[in-house]
N, C-alpha and C positions, 0 to 999 in steps of 0.2 A: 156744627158745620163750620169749615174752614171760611176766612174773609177768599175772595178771590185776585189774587197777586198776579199780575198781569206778567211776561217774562222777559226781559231785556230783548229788544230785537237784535236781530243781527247786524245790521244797520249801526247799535248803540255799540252795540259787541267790540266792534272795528274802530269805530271812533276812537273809544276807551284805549284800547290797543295802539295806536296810533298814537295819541295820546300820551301816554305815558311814555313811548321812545320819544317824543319830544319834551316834554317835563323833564325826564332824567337825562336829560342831552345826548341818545345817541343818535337822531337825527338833529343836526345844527341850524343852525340859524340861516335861513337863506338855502340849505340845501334841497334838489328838488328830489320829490317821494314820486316811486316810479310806478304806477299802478298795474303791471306785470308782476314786477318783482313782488311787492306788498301782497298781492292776490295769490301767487305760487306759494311763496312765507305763510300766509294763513287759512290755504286749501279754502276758499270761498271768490267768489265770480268778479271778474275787474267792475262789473254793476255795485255789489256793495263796495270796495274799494270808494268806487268814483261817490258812491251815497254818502258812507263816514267822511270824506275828503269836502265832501258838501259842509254836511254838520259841524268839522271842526274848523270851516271857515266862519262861520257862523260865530264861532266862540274864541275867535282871531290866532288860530294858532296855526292857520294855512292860510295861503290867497292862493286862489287857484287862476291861472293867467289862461287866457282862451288862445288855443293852437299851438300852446308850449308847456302846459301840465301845471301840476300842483307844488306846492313851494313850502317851503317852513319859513313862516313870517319871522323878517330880520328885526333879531332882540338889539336894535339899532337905541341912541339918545331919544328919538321922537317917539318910542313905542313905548321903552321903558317911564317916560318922564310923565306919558300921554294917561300909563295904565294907574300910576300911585294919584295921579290927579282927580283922577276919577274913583276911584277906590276913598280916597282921603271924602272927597263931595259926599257920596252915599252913604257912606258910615258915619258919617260925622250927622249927617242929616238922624239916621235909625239911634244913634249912637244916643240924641237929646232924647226921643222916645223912649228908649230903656231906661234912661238915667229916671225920668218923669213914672215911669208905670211899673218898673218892676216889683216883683212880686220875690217871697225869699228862696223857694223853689230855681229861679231865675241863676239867682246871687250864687247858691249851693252849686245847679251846674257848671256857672264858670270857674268858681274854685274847684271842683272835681276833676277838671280839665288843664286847669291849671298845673294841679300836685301830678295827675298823671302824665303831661310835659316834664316837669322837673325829673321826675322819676326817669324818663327815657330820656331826660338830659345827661343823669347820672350814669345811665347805663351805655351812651353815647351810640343812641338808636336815633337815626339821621331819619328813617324813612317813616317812624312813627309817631316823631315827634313834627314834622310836616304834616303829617295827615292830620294829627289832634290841632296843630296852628288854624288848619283850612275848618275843622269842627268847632273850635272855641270862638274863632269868627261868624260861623253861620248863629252858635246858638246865641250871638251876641243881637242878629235881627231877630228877637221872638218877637217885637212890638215895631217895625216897620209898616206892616199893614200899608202897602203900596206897592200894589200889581209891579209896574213899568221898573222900581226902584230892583224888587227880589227878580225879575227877569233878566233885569242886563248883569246884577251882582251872578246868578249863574254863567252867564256866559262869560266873565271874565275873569271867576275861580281859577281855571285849568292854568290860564297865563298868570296869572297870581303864584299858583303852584310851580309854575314855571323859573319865575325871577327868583323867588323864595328860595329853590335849590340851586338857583346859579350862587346866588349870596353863599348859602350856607357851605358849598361844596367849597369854596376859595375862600371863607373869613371864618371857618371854622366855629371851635366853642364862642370866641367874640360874638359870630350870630347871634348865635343860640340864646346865649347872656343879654344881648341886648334883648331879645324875644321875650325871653320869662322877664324881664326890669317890665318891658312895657306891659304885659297884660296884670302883672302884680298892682303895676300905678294905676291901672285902666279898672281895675277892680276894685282899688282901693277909689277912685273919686265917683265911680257907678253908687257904691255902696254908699257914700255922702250923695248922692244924687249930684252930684255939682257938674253941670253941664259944662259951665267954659275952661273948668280943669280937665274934662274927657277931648272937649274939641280940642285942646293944646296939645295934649299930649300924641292924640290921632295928626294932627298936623306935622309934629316933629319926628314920628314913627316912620311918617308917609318920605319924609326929606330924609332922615336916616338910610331907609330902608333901599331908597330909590339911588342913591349914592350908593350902596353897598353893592347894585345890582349893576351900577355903571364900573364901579372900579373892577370887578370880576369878568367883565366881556372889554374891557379897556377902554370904556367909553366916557374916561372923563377927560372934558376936553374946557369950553370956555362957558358949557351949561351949568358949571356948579355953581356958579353964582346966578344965575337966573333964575334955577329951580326953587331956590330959598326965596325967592318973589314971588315966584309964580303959582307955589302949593299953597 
């Protein structure tokens, strides 16, 4: 007997859809999503429209403003600086629990994740080497064990996903290079267990990465030196 797999709602359907024209930038930053037009585009009712448009406020990739529609949240200095800040906190927190409990099963997926990045580094696959970035991260919380911690880390994936391809579309193989440098070092001080070599290096990835994502939407201005204080 089959387990029972519940099926994407429609709801999830649209979001996803949504979704990804904002991840891969064809709807911009600040510009507003017309829930006419989006609902004609995907032959389904401005009700899901307005639901997914809900959902992906939720996981900061819309503000929807009352009496003037839905918005694509500006990848402005406060959002980019706000997102790696919090990303750096949570992971750095799961980051000491792995280092502490891993198991070699662990170790083996992220090197398997690893080689298949470099491989789609090799093959200069932009859209699958994101996706394994966003999977080598999740399988890096197996020992998080903290509800509130893996809830907000879902809901700030997408915009992860988001800054990730602004970087990589505008700094090219550089990204990429610095990406596999850091999970290589990240795998190498997991493997020593060495907790304050993982938080450093997640600290400096976060300031990298965060800088990488201002210089590509033009947003370095007189934050670059605060950032470096303040991750």
């Amino acid at each position: 007997m089959k387990a029972f797999k519940p099926k994407v709602t429609l709801t999830e359907q649209v979001a996803r859809h949504i979704e990804n024209l904002i991840v891969f930038g064809r709807l911009g930053s600040g510009e507003r999503i017309y829930e006419a037009a989006m609902a004609k585009q995907m032959e389904v009712s401005h009700g899901s429209i307005r639901e997914g448009l809900l959902l992906l406020e939720k996981r900061h990739l819309v503000r929807n403003v009352p009496r003037k529609g839905a918005f694509v949240t500006d990848l402005d200095d406060y959002f980019v600086r706000s997102l790696y800040e919090t990303l750096e906190l949570y992971l750095a927190h799961t980051g000491r629990k792995l280092v502490q409990q891993w198991q070699p099963a662990d170790l083996e997926r992220l090197e398997q994740l690893y080689q298949q990045m470099e491989d789609h580094f090799n093959k200069n696959d932009l859209m699958a080497f994101l996706d394994l970035g966003v999977e080598y991260t999740k399988a890096s919380l197996a020992y998080a064990d903290n509800y509130f911690i893996l809830s907000a880390i879902d809901d700030l994936w997408p915009s992860a996903r988001r800054c990730a391809f602004v970087a990589f579309k505008c700094g090219g193989k550089r990204v990429l290079e610095d990406n596999l440098a850091h999970m290589r070092e990240s795998i190498s001080a997991i493997r020593d267990r060495d907790e304050d070599r993982l938080a450093s290096l997640l600290h400096r990835y976060a300031i990298q990465q965060c800088q990488q994502v201002r210089e590509a939407t033009g947003e370095t201005g007189t934050l670059a030196g605060n950032l470096t204080g303040t991750l």
